[in-house]
C-alpha positions as CSV (number, residue, x, y, z in Angstrom):
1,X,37.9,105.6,18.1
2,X,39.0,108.6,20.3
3,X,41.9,110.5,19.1
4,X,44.8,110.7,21.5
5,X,45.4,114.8,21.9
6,X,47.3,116.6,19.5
7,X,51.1,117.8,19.0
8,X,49.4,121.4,19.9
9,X,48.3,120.1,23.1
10,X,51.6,118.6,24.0
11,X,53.2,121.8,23.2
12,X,50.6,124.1,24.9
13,X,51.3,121.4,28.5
14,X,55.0,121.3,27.9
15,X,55.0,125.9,27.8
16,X,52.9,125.7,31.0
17,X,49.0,125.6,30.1
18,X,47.2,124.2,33.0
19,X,44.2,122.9,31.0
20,X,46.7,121.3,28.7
21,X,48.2,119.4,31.0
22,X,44.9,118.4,32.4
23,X,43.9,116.8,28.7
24,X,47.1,115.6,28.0
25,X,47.4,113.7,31.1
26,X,43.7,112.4,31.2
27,X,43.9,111.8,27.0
28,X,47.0,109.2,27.3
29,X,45.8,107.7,31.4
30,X,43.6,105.1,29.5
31,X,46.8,104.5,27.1
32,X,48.7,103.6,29.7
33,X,46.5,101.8,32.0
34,X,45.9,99.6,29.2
35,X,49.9,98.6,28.8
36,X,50.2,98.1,32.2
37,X,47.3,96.4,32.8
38,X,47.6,94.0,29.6
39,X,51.8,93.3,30.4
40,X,51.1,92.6,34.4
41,X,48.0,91.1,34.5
42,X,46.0,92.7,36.5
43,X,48.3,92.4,39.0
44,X,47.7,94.7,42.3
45,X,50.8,96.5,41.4
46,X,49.6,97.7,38.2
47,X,47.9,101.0,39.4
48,X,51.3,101.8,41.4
49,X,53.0,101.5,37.6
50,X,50.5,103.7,35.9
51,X,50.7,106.0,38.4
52,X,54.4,106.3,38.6
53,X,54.9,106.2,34.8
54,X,52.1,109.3,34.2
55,X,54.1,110.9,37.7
56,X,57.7,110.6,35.4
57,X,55.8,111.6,32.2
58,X,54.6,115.0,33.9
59,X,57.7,115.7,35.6
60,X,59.8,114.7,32.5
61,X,57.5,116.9,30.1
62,X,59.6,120.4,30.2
63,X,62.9,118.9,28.8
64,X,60.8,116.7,26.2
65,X,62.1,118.4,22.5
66,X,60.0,116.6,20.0
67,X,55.8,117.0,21.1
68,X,55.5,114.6,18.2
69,X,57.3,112.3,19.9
70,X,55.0,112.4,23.0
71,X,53.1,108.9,23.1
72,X,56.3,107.2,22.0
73,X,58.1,108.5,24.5
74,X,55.2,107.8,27.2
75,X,55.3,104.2,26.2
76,X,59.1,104.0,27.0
77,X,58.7,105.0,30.0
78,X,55.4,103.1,31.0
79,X,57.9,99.8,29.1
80,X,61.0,101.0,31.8
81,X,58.4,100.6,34.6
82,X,56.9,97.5,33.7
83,X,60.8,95.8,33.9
84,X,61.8,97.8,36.9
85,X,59.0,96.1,38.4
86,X,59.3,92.6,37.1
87,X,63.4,93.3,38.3
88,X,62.3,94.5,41.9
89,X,59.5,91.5,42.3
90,X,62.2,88.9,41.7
91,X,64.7,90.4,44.1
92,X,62.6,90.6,47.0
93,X,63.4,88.4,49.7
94,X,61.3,86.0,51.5
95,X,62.1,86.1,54.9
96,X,58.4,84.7,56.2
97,X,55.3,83.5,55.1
98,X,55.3,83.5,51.3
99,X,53.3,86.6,50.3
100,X,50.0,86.5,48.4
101,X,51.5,88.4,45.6
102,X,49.2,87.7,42.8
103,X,46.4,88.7,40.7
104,X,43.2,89.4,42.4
105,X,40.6,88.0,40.5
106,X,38.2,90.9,41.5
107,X,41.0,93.3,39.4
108,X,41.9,90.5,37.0
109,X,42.8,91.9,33.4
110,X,41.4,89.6,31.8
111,X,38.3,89.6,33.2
112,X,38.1,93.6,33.5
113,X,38.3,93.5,29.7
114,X,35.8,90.6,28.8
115,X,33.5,92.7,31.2
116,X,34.2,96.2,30.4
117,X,34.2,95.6,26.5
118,X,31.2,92.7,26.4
119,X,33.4,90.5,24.6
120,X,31.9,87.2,23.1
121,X,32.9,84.4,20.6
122,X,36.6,84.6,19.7
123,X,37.2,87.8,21.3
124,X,36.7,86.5,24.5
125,X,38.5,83.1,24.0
126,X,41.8,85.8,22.4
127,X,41.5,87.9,26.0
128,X,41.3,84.5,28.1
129,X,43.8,83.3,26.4
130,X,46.1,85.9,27.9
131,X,46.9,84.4,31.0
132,X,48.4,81.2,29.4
133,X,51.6,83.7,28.5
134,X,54.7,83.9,30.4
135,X,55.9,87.4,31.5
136,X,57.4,88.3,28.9
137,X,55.2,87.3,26.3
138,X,52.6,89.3,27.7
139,X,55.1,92.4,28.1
140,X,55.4,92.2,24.3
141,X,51.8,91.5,23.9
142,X,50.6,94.5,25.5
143,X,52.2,96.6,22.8
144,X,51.6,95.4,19.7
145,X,47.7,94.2,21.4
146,X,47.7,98.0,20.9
147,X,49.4,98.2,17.8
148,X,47.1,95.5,16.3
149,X,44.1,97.9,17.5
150,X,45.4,101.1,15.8
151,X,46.7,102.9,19.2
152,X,50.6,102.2,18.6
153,X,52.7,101.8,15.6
154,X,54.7,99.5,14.7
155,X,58.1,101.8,15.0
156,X,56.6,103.0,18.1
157,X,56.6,99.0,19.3
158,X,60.1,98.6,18.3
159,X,61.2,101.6,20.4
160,X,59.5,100.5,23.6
161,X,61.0,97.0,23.0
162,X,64.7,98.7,22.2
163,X,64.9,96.3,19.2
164,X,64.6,97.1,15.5
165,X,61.3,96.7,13.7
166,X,62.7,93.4,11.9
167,X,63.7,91.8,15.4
168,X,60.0,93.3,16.5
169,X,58.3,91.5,13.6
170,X,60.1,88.0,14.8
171,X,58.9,88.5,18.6
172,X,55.8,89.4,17.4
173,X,55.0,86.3,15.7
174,X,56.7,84.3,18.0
175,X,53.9,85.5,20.8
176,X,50.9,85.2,18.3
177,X,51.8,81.7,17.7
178,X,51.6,81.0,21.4
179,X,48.9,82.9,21.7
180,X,47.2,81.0,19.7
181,X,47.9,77.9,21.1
182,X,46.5,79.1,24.4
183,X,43.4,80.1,22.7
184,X,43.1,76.4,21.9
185,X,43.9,75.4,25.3
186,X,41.1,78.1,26.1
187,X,38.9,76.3,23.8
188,X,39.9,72.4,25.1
189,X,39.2,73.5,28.3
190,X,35.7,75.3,27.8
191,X,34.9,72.1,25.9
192,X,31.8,70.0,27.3
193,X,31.9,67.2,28.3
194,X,35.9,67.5,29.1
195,X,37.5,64.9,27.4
196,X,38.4,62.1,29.4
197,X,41.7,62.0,28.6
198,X,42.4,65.8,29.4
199,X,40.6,65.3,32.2
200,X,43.4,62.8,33.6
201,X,45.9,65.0,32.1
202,X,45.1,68.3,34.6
203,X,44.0,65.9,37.2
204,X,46.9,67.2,39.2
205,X,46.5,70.9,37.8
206,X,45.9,73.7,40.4
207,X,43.9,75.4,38.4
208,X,46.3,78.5,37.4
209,X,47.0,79.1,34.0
210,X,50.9,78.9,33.3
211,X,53.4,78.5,30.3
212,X,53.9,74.8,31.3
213,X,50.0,73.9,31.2
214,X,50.0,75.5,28.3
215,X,52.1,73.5,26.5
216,X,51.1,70.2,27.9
217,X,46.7,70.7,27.2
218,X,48.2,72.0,23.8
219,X,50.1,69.2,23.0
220,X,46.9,66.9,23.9
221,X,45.1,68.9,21.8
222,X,47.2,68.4,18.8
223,X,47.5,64.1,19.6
224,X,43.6,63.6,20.8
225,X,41.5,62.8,17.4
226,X,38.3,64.8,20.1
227,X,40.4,67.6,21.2
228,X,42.5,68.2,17.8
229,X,39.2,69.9,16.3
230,X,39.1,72.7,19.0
231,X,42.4,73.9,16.6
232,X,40.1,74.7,13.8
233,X,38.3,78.1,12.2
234,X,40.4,80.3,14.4
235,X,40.1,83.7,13.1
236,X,43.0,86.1,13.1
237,X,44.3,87.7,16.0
238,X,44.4,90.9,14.2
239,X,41.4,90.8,13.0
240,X,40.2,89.8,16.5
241,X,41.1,92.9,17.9
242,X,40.6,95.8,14.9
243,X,38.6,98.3,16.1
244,X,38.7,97.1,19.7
245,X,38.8,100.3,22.0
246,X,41.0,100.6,25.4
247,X,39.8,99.1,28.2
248,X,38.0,102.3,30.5
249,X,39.5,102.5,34.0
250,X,37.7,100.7,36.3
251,X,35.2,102.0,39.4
252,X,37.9,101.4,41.3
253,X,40.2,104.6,40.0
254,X,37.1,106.5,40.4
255,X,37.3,110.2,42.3
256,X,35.2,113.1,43.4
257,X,35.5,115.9,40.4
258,X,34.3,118.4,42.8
259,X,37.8,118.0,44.5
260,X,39.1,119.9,41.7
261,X,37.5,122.7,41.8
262,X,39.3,126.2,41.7
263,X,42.6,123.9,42.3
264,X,45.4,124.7,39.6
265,X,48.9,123.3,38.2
266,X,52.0,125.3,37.2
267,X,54.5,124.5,34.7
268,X,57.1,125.9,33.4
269,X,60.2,125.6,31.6
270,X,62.3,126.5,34.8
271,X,61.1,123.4,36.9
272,X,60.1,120.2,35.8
273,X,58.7,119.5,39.5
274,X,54.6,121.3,39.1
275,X,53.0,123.2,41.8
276,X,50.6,120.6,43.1
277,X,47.0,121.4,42.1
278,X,44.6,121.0,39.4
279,X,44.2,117.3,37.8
280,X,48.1,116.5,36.8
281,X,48.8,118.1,40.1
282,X,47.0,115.5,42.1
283,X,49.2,112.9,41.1
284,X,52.1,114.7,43.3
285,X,50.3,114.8,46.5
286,X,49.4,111.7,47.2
287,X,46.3,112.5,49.4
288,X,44.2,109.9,47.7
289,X,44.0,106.6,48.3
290,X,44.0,105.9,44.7
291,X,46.1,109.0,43.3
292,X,46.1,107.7,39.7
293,X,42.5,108.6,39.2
294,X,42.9,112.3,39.6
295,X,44.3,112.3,36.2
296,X,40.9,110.4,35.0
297,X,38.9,113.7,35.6
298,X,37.9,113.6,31.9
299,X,37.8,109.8,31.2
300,X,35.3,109.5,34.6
301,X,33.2,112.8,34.5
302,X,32.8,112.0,31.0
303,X,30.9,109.2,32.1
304,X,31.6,105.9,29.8
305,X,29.8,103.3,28.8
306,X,30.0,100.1,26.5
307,X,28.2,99.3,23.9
308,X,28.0,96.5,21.4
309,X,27.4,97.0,18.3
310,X,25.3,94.0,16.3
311,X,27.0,92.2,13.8
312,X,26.7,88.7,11.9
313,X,30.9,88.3,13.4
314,X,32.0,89.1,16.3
315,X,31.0,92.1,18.1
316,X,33.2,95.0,18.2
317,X,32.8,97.0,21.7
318,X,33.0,101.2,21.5
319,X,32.6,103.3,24.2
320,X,30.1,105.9,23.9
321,X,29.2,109.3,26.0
322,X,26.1,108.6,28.2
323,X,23.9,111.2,30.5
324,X,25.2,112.4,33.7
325,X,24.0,111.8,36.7
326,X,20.7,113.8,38.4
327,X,23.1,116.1,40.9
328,X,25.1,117.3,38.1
329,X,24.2,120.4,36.2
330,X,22.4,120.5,32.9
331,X,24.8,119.9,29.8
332,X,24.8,122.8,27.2
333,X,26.4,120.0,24.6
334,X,24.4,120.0,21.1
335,X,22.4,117.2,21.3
336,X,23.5,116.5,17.8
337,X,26.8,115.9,19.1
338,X,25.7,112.0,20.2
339,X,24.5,110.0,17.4
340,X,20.3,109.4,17.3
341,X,20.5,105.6,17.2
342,X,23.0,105.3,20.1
343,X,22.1,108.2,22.6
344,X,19.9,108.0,25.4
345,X,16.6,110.1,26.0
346,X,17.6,113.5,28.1
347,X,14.0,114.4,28.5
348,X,10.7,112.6,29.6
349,X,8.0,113.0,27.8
350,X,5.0,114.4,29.2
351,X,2.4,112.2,27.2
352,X,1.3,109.2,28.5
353,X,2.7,106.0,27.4
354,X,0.5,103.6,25.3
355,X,-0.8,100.8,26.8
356,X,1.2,97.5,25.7
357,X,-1.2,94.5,24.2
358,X,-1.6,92.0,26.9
359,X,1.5,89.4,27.4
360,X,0.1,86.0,25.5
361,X,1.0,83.3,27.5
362,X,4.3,81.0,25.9
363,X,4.2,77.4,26.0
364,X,6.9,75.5,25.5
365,X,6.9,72.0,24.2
366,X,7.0,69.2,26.4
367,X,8.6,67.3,24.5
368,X,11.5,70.1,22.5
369,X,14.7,70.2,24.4
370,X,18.3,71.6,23.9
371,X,21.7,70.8,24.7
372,X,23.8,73.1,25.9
373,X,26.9,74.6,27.9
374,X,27.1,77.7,29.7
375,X,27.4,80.5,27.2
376,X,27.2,84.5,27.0
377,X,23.6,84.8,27.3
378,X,22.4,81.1,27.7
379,X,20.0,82.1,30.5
380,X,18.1,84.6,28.0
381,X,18.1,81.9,25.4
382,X,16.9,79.1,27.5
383,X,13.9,81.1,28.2
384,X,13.7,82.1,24.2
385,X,13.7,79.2,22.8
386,X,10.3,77.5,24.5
387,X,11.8,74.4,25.2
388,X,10.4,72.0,28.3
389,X,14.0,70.7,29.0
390,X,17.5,71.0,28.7
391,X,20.9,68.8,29.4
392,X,24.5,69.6,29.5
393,X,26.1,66.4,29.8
394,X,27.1,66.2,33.5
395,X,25.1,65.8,36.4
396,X,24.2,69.3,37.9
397,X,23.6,72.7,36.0
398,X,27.1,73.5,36.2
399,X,26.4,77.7,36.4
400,X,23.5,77.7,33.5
401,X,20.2,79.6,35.3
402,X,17.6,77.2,34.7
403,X,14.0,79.3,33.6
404,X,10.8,78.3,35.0
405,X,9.4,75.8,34.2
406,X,12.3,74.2,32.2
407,X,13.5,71.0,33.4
408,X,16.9,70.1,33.4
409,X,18.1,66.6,33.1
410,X,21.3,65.3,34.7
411,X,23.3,63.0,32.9
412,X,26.2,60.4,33.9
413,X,28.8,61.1,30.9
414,X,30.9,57.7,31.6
415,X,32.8,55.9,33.7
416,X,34.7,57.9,35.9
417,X,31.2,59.4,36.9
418,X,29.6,56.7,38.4
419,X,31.0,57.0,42.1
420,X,28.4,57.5,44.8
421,X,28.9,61.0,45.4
422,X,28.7,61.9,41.4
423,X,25.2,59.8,41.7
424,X,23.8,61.4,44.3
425,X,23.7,64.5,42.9
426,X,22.5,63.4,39.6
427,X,19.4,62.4,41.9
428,X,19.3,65.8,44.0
429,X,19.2,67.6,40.3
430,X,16.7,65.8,38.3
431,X,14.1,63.0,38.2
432,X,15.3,61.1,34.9
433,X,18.9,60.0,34.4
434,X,20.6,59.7,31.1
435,X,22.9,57.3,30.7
436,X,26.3,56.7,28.9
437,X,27.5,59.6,26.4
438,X,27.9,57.8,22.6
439,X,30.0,54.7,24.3
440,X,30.3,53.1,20.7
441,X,32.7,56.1,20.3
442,X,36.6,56.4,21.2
443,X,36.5,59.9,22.0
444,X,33.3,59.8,24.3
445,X,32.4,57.5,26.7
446,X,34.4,54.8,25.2
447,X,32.9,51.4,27.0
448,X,32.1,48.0,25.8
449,X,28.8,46.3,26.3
450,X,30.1,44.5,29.1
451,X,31.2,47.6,31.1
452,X,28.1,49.6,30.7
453,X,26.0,46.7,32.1
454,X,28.6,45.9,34.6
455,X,27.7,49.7,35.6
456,X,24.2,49.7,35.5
457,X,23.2,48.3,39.0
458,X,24.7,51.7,40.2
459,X,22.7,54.1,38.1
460,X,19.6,52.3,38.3
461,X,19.8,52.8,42.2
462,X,19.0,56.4,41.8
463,X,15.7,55.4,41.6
464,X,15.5,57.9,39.0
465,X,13.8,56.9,35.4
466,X,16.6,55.6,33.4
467,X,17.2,55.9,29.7
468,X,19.6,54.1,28.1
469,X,23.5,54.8,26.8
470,X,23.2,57.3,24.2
471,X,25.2,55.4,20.9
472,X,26.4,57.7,18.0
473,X,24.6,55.4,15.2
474,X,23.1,52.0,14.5
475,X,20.8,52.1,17.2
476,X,18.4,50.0,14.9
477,X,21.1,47.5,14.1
478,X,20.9,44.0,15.6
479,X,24.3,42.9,16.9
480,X,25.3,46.7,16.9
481,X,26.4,48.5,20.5
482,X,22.8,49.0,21.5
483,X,21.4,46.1,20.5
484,X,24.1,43.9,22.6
485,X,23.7,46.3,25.4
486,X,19.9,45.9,25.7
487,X,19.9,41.9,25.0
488,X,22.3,41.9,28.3
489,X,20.5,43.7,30.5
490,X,17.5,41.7,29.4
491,X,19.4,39.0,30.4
492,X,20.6,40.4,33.8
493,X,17.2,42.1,34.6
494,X,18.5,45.3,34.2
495,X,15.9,48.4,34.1
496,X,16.3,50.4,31.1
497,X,13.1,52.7,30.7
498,X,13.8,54.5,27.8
499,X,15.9,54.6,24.3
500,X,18.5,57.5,24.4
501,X,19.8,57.6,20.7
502,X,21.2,60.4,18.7
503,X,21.3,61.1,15.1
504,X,23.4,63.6,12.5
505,X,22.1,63.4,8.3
506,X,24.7,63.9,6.3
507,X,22.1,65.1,3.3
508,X,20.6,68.8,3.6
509,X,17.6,68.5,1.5
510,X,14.4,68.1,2.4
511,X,14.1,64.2,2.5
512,X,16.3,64.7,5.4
513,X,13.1,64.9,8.1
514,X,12.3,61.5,6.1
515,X,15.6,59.8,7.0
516,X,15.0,60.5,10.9
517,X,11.6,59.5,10.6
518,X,12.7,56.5,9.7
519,X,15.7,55.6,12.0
520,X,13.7,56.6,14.7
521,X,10.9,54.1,14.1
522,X,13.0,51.4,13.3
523,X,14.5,52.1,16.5
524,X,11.4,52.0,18.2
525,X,10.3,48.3,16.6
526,X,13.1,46.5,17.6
527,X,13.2,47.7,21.3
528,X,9.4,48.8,21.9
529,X,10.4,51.4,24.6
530,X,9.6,55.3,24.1
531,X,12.7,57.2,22.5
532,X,14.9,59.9,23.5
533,X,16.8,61.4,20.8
534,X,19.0,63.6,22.9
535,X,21.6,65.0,20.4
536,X,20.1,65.6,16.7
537,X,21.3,68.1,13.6
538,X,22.5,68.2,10.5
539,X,26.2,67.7,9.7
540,X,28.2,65.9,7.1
541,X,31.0,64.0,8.4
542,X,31.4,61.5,5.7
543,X,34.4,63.9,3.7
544,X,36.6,63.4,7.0
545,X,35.6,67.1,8.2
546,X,32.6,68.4,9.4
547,X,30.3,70.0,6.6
548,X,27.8,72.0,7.8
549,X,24.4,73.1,6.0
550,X,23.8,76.4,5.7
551,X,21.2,78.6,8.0
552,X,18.2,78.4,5.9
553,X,18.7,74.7,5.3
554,X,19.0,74.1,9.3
555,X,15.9,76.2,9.6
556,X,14.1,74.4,7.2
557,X,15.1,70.9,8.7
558,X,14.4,72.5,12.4
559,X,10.9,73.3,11.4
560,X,10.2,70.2,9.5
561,X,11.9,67.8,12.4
562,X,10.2,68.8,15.2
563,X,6.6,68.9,13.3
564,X,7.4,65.3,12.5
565,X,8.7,64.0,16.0
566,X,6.0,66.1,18.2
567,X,3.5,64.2,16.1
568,X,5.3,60.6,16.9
569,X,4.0,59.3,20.0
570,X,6.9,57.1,20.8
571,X,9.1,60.4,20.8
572,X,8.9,61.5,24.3
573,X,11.5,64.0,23.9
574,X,13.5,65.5,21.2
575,X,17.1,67.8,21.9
576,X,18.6,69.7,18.8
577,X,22.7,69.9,19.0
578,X,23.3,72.5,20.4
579,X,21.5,75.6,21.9
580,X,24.9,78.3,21.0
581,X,25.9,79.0,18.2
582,X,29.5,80.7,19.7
583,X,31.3,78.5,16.5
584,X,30.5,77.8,13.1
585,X,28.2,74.4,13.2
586,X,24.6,73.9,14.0
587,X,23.9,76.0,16.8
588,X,21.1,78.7,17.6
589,X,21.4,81.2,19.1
590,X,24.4,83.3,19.3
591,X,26.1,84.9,21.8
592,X,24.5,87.2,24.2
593,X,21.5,85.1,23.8
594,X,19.9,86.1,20.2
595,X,18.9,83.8,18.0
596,X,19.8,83.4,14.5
597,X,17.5,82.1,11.6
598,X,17.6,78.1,12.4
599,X,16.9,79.2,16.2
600,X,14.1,81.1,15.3
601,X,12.8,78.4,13.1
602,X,13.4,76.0,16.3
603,X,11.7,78.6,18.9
604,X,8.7,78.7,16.5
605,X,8.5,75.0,15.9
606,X,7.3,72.6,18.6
């Protein structure tokens, strides 16, 4: 983590050295930035505030007494900016049309620090959370986000807040605790297929994340025996964000270094207003259409990347130095200055390259399939994992980049999908149909008999080949859901082409690949149609919670499930639950699109 400069650089700034003031000023920009930009959002108005804090730091630096005290003193005044703004935004008057003040998604926060950082998993869902906080919350949050990281302490918290650190520690856990309730509200939201009864519940939400939504998709969250789950194996915030490093300015604050050249910046004990020139300097002229990023000169010529680092958690992002560009002159640095493993080649070499093997030709199983919902990295894993098909429970894609050669299949969830406009695009994205989503459950589908055949007619006018409603279990029964579904639309003449069925063991051993062999053939004997088992794993649910089996047991069962089912000639296609693995369960491959030991197991097989 970069240190923030030193009590001797203060010092040297504060007595009038130029290049200290030029370090100072571009050590503490990111600092800042990352307050603002945390407490407003991402607002528009956030450069303006960085700017004008860093413009009363510099001018405010002769009279400062204590050097120590720099950084908490720079936060105070970045706080005092951040409330003179939220004061002067609420006294404006609107005389005319009501002004577009808001967040421009292009210079979102939150997305600038998802992006900037490659944030997956939890980290993400803790950043997106964010902008389910009121203003104040988020005021708060910006300072002890940084606190939390290692940048702030917490007496350095209190201070900006003007309350003492035992009134701090109350706030503070006050704004986790809604913070974590908007990370499950994150997480209910994400979740696919929505539940039906959220889905009624934001059917008048516009779409902007606010306080009041956040209370109301929380509280369903908390009722709904579907949604109450998304609550579980959060991590802690803290943890979260350890070790996370500030967000780099964006492009955007970018500038010409060569502007500085032979330019200069007086300060001195007499005057607190500095000759303009040199990098500090540039804040005072205003010549730029983006002054603020003259102070960057270090941060930007430095040139800044992100990296990720691998890790069996969550990955933690750290900015590391990268090459400069072909116009700029040849670096004197010690190349041992960048670690080997993380620093790019300076030099190319003058050898010829080997000759790579030839590419052998991948081909994936016909009859292997995932589900899956759009994920960091599902592209790269949809082409990893060799399979010939994919679904995501809804009728269209729905932003995952379908590979070559894989096919996806649309799917009509339940009820409220079965309008003709829904339809018709199930039949523009696919040529077979899947019907109902586990209707013998209350937290899917949720339909009788009755009402799936009652439904029927309208998905069978696709004309696209139909399988049948998915049920959770007792598929093989007679007189279960399945079975009363497919003695009715016998007796209405109903087309049903295919057996949809899905299937969890609850034992990890090896005689689990037996169990599915058999539910799958008695499945096939009493309706003597090919099957479709669209959503299969192993997962315990008998103890009231979910118990999962551990990697080498889902690789094991992964292996030995799909040898078994690509060898059944009633199976015409197989999908495991579920292709990422962004949660602890049964999935594959994690985020960013790698797999982990079942999904290699599951690549290989097939």
């Amino acid at each position: 983590m970069t240190e923030d400069p030193g009590v001797a650089t203060v010092t040297a700034a504060r007595d009038g050295d130029q290049r200290a003031l030029d370090d100072l000023v571009s050590g503490y920009l990111p600092l800042v930035y990352n307050i603002v930009g945390h407490a407003l959002g991402g607002h528009p108005d956030t450069d303006d505030v960085v700017q004008e804090t860093m413009l009363r730091a510099v001018h405010g630096l002769p009279g400062l007494r204590d050097p120590a005290g720099f950084r908490s003193w720079l936060v105070v005044i970045a706080m005092n900016q951040i409330r003179l703004r939220h004061r002067d935004h609420q006294r404006l008057p609107i005389t005319g049309p009501v002004p577009e003040d808001v967040a421009d998604p292009g210079a979102d926060f939150v997305d600038l620090t998802i992006m900037r950082l490659q944030l997956s998993g939890q980290r993400r869902e803790v950043v997106t959370a964010t902008r389910w906080l009121s203003e104040d919350e988020r005021e708060l949050l910006s300072l002890w986000w940084l606190e939390a990281a290692g940048r702030l302490t917490r007496a350095e918290v209190a201070t900006a807040l003007e309350l003492t650190p035992q009134h701090t520690a109350v706030r503070v856990q006050r704004v986790k605790a809604q913070l974590d309730a908007a990370r499950i509200v994150v997480r209910t939201l994400e979740r696919t297929p929505r539940c039906p009864e959220l889905a009624h519940i934001v059917a008048e939400w516009d779409g902007v994340a606010s306080p009041l939504w956040r209370k109301r998709i929380a509280r369903h969250s908390r009722d709904c025996a579907r949604c109450e789950r998304c609550g579980r194996d959060l991590a802690s915030v803290e943890g979260l964000l350890a070790r996370l490093p500030l967000v780099p300015l964006p492009a955007a604050l970018g500038f010409d270094p060569a502007t500085l050249t032979g330019s200069h910046v007086a300060i001195t004990q007499v005057t607190s207003a500095p000759a303009t020139g040199g990098k500090a300097g540039l804040f005072l002229k205003g010549a730029l259409v983006k002054p603020i990023a003259a102070a960057a000169a270090a941060v930007v010529a430095a040139g800044i990347v992100i990296a990720v680092l691998p890790s069996r958690e969550e990955p933690v992002a750290r900015a590391i130095p990268v090459a400069e560009s072909t116009t700029s002159p040849p670096s004197t640095t010690s190349a041992s200055s960048v670690p080997p493993s993380s620093a790019p080649p300076t030099t190319t070499p003058t050898s010829a390259k080997p000759v790579p093997p030839p590419a052998v030709p991948v081909t994936a199983s016909v009859k292997k399939g995932v589900s899956t919902w759009n994920f960091d990295g599902v592209g790269k894993a949809l082409t990893d994992v060799r399979a010939g098909w994919y679904y995501n429970w809804a009728v269209h894609p729905d932003g995952v980049p379908t590979p070559p050669n894989v096919e996806f299949v649309p799917m009509i969830w339940g009820t409220k999908f079965t309008d003709d406009a829904t339809l018709a695009r199930a039949k523009a994205n696919g040529k077979v149909l899947l019907g109902f989503n586990e209707p013998d459950f209350p937290d899917q589908a949720n339909m009788t008999p009755e009402q799936a055949l009652d439904l029927w007619p309208k998905l069978a006018a696709t004309g696209l080949r139909l399988g049948s409603p998915a049920v959770a279990h007792s598929g093989d029964k007679a007189g279960g859901w399945l079975d009363r579904f497919m003695t009715g639309a016998a007796q209405r003449g109903l087309r049903v082409d295919f057996i949809a069925v899905h299937w969890y063991g609850s034992d990890f051993s090896d005689a689990a690949v037996g169990h599915l062999k058999n539910y799958l053939a008695a499945v096939h004997a009493r309706y003597g149609k090919p099957i479709w088992l669209t959503e299969y794993a192993l997962i315990d649910f008998s103890g009231g919670t979910a118990r999962f089996p551990t990697q080498a047991q889902l690789a094991a069962f992964a292996r030995g499930s799909s040898a078994m089912m690509e060898g059944l000639p009633y199976v015409e296609r197989y999908a495991w639950f579920a292709l990422p693995a962004d949660k602890p369960g049964t999935g594959l491959y994690t985020p960013g699109g790698t797999p982990n030991e079942a999904g290699e197991a599951y690549r290989a097989a097939g």
